[in-house]
Each structure stands twice: as structure tokens, then as C-alpha cells.
C-alpha positions as semicolon CSV with decimal commas, in nm:
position;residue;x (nm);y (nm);z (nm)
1;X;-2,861;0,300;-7,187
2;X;-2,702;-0,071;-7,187
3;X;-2,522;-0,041;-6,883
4;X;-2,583;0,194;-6,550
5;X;-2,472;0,188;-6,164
6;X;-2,731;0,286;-5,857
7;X;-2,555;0,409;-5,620
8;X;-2,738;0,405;-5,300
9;X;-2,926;0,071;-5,457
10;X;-3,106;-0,073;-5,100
11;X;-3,274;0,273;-5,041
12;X;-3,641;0,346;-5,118
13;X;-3,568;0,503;-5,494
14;X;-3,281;0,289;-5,506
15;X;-3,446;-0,011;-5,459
16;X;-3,749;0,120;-5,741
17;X;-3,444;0,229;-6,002
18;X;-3,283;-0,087;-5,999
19;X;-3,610;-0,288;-6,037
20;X;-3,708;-0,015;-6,286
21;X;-3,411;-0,050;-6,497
22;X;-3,354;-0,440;-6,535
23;X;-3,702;-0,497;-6,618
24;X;-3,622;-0,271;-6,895
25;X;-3,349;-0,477;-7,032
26;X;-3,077;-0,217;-6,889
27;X;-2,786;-0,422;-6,673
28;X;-2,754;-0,227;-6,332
29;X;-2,485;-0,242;-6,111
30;X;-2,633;-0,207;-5,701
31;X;-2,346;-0,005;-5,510
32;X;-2,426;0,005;-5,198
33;X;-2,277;-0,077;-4,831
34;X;-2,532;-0,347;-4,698
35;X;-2,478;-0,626;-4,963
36;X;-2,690;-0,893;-4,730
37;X;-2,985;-0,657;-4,754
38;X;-2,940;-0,609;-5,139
39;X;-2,897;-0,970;-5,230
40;X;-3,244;-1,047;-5,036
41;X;-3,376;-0,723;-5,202
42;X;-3,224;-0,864;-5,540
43;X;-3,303;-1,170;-5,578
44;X;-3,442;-1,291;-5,867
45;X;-3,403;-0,985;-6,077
46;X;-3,229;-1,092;-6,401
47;X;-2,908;-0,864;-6,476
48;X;-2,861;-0,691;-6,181
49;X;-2,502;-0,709;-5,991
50;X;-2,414;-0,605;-5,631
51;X;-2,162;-0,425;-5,602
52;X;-2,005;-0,346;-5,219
53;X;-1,883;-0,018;-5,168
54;X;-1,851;0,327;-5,032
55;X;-1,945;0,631;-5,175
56;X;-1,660;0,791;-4,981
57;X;-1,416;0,567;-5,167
58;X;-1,367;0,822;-5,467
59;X;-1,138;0,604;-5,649
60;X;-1,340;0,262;-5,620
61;X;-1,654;0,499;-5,739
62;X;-1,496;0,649;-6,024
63;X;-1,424;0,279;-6,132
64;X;-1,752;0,147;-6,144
65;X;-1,823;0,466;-6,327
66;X;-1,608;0,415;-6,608
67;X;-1,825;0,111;-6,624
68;X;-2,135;0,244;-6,679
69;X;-2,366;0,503;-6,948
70;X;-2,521;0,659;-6,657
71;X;-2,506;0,652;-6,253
72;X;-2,836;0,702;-6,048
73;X;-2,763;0,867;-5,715
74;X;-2,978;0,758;-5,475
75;X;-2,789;0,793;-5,151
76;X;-2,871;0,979;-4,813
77;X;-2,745;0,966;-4,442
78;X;-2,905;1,030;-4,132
79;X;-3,033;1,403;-4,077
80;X;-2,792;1,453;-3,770
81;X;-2,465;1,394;-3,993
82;X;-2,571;1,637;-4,267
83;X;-2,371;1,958;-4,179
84;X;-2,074;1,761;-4,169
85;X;-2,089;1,480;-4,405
86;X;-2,338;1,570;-4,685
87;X;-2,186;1,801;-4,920
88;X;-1,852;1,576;-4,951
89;X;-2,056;1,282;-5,013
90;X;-2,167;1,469;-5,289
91;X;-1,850;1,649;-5,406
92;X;-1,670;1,263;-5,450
93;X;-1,963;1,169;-5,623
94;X;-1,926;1,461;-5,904
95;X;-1,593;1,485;-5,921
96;X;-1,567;1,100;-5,990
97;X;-1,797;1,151;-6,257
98;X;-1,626;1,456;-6,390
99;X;-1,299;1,266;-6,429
100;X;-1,446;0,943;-6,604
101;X;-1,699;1,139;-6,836
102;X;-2,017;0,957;-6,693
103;X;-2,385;1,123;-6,679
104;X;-2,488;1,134;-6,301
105;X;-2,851;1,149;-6,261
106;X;-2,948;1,277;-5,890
107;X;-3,243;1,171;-5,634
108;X;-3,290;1,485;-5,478
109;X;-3,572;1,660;-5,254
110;X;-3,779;1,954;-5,202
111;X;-3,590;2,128;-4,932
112;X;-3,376;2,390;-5,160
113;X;-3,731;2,531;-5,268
114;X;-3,873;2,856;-5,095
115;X;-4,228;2,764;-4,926
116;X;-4,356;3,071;-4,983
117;X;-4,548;2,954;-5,279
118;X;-4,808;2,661;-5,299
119;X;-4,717;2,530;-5,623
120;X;-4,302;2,476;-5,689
121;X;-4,190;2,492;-6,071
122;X;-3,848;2,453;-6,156
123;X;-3,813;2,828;-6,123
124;X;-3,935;2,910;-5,822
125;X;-3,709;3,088;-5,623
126;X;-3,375;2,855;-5,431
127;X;-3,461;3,065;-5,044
128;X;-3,502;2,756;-4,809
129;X;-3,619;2,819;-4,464
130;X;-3,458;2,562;-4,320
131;X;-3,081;2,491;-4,228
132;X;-3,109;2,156;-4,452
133;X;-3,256;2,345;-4,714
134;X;-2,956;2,618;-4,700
135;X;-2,716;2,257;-4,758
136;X;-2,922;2,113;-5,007
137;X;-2,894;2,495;-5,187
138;X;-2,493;2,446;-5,127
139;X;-2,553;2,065;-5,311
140;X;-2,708;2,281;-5,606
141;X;-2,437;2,500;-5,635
142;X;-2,189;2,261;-5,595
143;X;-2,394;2,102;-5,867
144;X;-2,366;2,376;-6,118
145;X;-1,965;2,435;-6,021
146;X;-1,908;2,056;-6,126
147;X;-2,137;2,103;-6,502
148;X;-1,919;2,375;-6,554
149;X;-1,640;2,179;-6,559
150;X;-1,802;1,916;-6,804
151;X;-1,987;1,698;-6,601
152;X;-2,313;1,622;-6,733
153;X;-2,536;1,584;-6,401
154;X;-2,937;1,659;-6,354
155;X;-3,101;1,670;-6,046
156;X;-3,483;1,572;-5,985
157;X;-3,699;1,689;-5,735
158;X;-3,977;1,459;-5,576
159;X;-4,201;1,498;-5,301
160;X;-4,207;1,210;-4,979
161;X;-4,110;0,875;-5,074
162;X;-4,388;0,568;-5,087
163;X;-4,353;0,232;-5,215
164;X;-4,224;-0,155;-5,158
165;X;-3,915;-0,155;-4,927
166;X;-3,899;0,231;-4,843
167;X;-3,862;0,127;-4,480
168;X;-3,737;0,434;-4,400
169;X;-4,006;0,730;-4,500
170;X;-4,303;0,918;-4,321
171;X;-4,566;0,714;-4,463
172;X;-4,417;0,384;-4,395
173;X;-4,477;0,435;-4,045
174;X;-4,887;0,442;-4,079
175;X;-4,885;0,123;-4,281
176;X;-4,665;-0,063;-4,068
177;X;-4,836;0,013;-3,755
178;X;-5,208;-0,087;-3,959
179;X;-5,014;-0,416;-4,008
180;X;-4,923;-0,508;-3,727
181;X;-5,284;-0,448;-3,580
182;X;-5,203;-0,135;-3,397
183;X;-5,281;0,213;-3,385
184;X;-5,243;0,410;-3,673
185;X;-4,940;0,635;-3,656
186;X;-4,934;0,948;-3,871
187;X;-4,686;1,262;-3,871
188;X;-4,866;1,565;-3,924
189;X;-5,225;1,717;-3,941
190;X;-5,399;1,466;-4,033
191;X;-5,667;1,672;-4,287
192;X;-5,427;1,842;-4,467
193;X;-5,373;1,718;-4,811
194;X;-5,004;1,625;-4,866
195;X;-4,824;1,489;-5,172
196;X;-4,665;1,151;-5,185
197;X;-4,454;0,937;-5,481
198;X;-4,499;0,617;-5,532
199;X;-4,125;0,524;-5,577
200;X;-4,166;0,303;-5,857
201;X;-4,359;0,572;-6,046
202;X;-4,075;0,775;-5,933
203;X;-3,798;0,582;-6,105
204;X;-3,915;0,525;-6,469
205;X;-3,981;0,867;-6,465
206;X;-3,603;0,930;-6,371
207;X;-3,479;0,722;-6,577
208;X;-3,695;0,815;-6,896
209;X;-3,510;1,171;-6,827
210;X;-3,162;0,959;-6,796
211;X;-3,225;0,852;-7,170
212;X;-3,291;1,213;-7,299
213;X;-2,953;1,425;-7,376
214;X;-3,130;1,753;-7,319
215;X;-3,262;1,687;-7,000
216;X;-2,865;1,724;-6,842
217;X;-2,777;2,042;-6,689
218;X;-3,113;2,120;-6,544
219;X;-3,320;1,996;-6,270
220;X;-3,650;1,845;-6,327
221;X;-3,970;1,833;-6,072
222;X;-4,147;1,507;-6,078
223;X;-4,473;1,532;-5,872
224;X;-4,677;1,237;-5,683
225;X;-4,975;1,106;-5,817
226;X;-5,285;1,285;-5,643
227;X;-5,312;1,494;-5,283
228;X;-5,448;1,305;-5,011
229;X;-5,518;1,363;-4,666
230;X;-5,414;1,149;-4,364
231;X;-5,754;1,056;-4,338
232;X;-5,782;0,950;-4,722
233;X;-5,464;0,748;-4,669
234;X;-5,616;0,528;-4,332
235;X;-5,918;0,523;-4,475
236;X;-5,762;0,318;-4,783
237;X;-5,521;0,088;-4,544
238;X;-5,833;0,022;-4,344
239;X;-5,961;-0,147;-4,630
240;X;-5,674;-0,313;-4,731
241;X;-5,502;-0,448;-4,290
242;X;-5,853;-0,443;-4,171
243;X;-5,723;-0,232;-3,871
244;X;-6,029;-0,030;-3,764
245;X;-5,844;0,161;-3,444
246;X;-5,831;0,529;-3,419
247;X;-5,488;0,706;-3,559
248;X;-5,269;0,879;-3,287
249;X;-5,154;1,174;-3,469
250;X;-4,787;1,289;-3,420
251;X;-4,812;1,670;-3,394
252;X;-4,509;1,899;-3,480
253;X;-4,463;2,027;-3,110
254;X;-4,472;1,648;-2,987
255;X;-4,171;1,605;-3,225
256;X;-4,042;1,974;-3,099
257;X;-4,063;1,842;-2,705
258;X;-3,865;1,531;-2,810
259;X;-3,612;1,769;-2,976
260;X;-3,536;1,858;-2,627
261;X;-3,387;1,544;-2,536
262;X;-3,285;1,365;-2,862
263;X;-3,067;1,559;-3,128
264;X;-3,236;1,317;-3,388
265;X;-3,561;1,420;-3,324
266;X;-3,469;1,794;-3,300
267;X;-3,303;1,738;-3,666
268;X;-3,666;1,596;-3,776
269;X;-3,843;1,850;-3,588
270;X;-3,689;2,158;-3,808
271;X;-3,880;1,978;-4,126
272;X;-4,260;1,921;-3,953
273;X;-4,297;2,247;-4,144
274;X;-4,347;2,081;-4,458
275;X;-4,640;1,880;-4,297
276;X;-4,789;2,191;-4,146
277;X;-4,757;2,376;-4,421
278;X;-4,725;2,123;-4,747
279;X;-4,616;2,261;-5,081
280;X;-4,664;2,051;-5,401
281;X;-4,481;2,017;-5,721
282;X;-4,555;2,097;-6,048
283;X;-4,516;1,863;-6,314
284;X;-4,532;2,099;-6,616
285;X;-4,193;2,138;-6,761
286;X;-4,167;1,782;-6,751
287;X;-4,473;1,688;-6,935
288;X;-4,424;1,989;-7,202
289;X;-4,097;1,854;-7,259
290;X;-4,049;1,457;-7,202
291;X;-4,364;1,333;-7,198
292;X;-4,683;1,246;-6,967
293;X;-4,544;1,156;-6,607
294;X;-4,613;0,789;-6,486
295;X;-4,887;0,871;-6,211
296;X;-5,008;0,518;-5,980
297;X;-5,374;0,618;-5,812
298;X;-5,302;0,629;-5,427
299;X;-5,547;0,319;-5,355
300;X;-5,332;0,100;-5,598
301;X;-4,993;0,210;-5,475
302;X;-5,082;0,162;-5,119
303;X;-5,226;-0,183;-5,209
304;X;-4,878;-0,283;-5,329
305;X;-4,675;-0,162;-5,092
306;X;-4,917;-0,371;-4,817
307;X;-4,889;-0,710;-4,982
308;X;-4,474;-0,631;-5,008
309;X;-4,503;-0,592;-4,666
310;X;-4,745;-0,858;-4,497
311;X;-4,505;-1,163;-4,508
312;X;-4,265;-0,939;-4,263
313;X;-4,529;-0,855;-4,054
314;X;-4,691;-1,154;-3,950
């Protein structure tokens, strides 16, 4: 892999793929929509390009493709413009890579999976319980309607997002509010173990499957690191901010009363099941068949995403 594209390049995986990838001697292209935030994101990374653009722009994507040995999709939108907007994001994104013969290689989540099981394996049953599950089951099939025509696309699964610069996950909400000296804010029971990626951890696992021909045409879980509680996870920031005050614990039916008066919250609300009821991933087929997966101890992960994140919040 000389050459590859990240489309979706200032998000959390997008920002770990493109680091990932040029410090693996691989020149990335970042194509994304927010080219102020990239170059600051960028800088200093040898061999890596911004690239401005729209993934609803088929014929500007299909370009860049042509360009490029594989593209990393990386993108999402905001949970409220799903129904409408998702699945055609997704559609210009295969059929751009259908007509310029690149591999697509797809950040995708857990929501397509059926929760009736604990553990999820790569064959455990596509019945999601949630309406965003039911689209990202559509994505899948629209998927596997694209491969048959000859596009060579694989989708991997990961579990909630952590790491430098993923401003926009769960977690990322109780380490800025440590940092900034206030209480800690956490989404969900807070003694349930749950799983979490580190993002960078995340991405050379992605990309290692990128580099393997036989890993196209079929989706791939890649799990987090270790289960950890809420407690666990303060109890390792309050090492690391110092912040000592007790966590306020966001509970599913405070999100469900706030549903009531903001559709945003009412779209978040419909997934508090997965922190009431976690599932985790198992790793297996892609340790049998790739290799062992890269796997960041909580303690160190959170560490690093701290010190990417005190300058901002001082």
C-alpha cells in the first residue's frame, strides 16, 4: 500500500488512520470538509495531503480514488440525519469505488449486531433492536449488493471510540470534564464493565487487514483492549487530572426525559441500551487469521489521550 485516501480524515479513527499510515511510510490523502481543523490536526506529519471535499460529490470522490491502493472510510453524521442521509452517503461512496476499481476499507460499529448474546463473533446473528441498527443492517446489505458487482470492500466492527482528538465520543466527555477540574461526567451505570478502543490501536489493526487480499468481502470484529468499569476509568484519570470530585452519572432515563424536548437527545437516548446492557466483541477470527490484535492497557491509553488534551484545557 504506497498510496491511500481517508475519507472522513478529522474524525476520531480518521484522525488515528492517517497518523497510523504515514508513520508507516504509506502517503495518505485527508478528504475531509473542515480543512482548518485538519491542517492543525496535520501538521507535522510527513506525507500526508489535505484534500477538501465532500463525500456527496461522487465524481470529485471517485477521482481521488483512482488515486489511491486503498480508501479508509471513516465518515459519520449526526444521529438525527441518519434515516435520511446515511445510506446515500454510503451508496456514492461504493459505487465510486466500484467504477474506479479501488479497495474501500469501512469504519463501522456494533449496531447491526443482535444483543441478545454477550459475546459478538462475526456470525452472530444481523437482528438489531434498534432503528439505527435496522440502517446500519441496510449499509450491510447495500454492502454485499456493491461486492457483487466487483467492488472489493470490508467492513470492521469496533466497540466506542477512545483516543487523542476523538472529541466527539462517550468517553471523551469524563476526561474533559476531570480536566477542566469539574465533576466527572459519565453516561451509563457506572459499575458495569464496558468495552472501549483506543483509536490508534484501532487503526493499525485496520489497516494491517487493508494490506491482506483475503480479508475483502468479509467483515472483521476488532475488540478494545480490556473491560473496565466507570469506576476503573475515574479512578485512572484521578491519577492522571488530579480531580478528586464525585462523578455525576448520566442515567438512560435522564437522557430519555431530555428526549422529550430535544430530537438529538431522543436519537441518543434509543442507544443508552448498549450502556445498560453492554455487549463485547470477539477478537477470534481476527487473531486465527491475521495475526495478534494491537491491544494498549486502559491506564496507558487514557494517559495519552490526557496529555493530547491538557494544552486545550488550560
Amino acid at each position: 500500500m504506497k498510496k491511500a485516501v481517508v475519507v472522513g480524515a478529522t474524525g476520531a479513527m480518521g484522525y488515528a488512520l492517517v497518523s497510523e499510515l504515514q508513520q508507516q511510510g504509506t502517503e495518505v490523502l485527508a478528504f475531509c470538509r473542515n480543512v482548518q481543523k485538519a491542517e492543525r490536526l496535520f501538521q507535522g506529519m510527513a506525507n500526508v495531503t489535505v484534500v477538501k471535499g465532500d463525500v456527496r460529490d461522487e465524481k470529485l470522490l471517485r477521482q481521488i480514488f483512482e488515486m489511491v491502493d486503498v480508501a479508509f472510510i471513516s465518515i459519520n453524521i449526526p444521529y438525527q440525519n441518519w434515516k435520511d442521509e446515511l445510506l446515500a452517503l454510503f451508496t456514492a461512496v461504493f459505487s465510486a469505488a466500484q467504477a474506479s476499481g479501488t479497495r474501500l476499507a469501512v469504519v463501522d460499529n456494533i449496531y447491526s449486531y443482535s444483543m441478545e448474546s454477550q459475546w459478538l463473533t462475526e456470525e452472530t446473528a444481523r437482528e438489531p433492536v434498534t432503528k439505527k441498527g435496522q440502517l446500519r443492517k441496510q449499509l450491510l446489505q447495500e454492502a454485499e449488493s456493491w461486492q457483487k458487482k466487483g467492488a472489493e470492500i470490508l467492513i470492521a466492527h469496533f466497540a466506542d471510540f477512545y483516543g487523542p482528538y476523538a472529541d466527539n465520543t462517550i468517553l471523551q466527555q469524563t476526561i474533559t470534564s476531570m480536566l477542566r477540574g469539574k465533576r466527572p461526567l459519565f453516561v451509563g451505570p457506572i459499575n458495569t464493565k464496558r468495552e472501549f478502543i483506543y483509536t490508534l490501536d484501532g487503526a493499525k489493526a485496520l489497516i494491517t487487514l487493508a494490506r491482506h487480499s483475503e480479508a475483502y468481502q468479509q467483515c472483521w470484529n476488532i475488540p478494545g483492549g480490556e473491560l473496565a468499569s466507570g469506576q476503573e476509568i475515574i479512578s485512572i484519570l484521578r491519577e492522571l487530572t488530579g480531580n478528586r470530585k464525585k462523578p455525576f452519572v448520566v442515567s438512560g432515563q435522564m437522557i430519555r426525559f431530555l428526549g422529550i424536548f430535544s430530537g438529538f437527545m431522543r436519537e441518543v437516548s434509543e442507544m443508552m441500551v448498549l450502556t445498560e446492557k453492554p455487549v463485547y466483541l470477539s477478537g477470534a477470527k481476527y487473531e486465527e487469521k491475521i495475526g495478534p490484535l494491537p491491544k494498549t492497557k486502559l491506564a496507558a491509553g487514557l494517559k495519552a489521550v490526557v496529555e493530547s488534551e491538557q494544552p486545550q484545557t488550560k
